[in-house]
C-alpha positions in Angstrom: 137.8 130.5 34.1 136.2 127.4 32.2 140.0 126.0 33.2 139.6 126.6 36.8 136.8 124.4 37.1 137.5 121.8 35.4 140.3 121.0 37.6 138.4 122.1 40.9 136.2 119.2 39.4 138.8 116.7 39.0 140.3 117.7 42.5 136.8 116.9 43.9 137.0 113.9 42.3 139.9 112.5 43.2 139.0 113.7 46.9 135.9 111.5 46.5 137.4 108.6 45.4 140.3 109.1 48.4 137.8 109.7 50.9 136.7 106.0 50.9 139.7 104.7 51.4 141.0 107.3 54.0 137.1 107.7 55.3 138.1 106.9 59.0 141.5 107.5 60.0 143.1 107.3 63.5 142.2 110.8 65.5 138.9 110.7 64.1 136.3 111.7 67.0 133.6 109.1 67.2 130.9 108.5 70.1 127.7 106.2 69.7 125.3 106.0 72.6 122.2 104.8 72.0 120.3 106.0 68.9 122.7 109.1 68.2 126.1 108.9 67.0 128.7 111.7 66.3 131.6 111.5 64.2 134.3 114.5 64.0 136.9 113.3 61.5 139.6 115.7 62.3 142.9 113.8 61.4 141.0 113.2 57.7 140.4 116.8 57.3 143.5 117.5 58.3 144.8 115.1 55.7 142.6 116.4 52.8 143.2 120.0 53.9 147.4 119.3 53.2 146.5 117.7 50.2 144.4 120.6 48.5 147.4 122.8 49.9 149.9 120.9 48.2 147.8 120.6 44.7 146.9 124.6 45.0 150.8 124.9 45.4 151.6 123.2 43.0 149.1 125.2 40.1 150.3 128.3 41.5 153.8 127.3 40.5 152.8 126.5 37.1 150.9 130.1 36.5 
């Protein structure tokens, strides 16, 4: 168990550190009018969401 969080740590990590650089990507929703302004960054969830599929892959393999 102690195992299992350790990497869900470092996976959270690493998203952190990705999520800078892919923070806005193209097919992100954004509007701004006035004082309120809502951004829906779908393509980037979409992105980390194949990511965490491919690393969960991945450790299931390995089990």
């Amino acid at each position: 168990m102690g195992k299992l969080f350790i990497v869900i740590g470092v996976v959270f990590i690493i998203i952190g550190m990705l999520w800078g650089i892919f923070g806005r990507l193209p097919g992100d929703i954004s509007f701004k009018k006035g004082n309120v302004s809502f951004h829906f960054p779908i393509m980037t969830s979409i992105v980390v969401s194949i990511i965490l599929s491919v690393i969960l892959f991945i450790i299931g393999k390995f089990r």
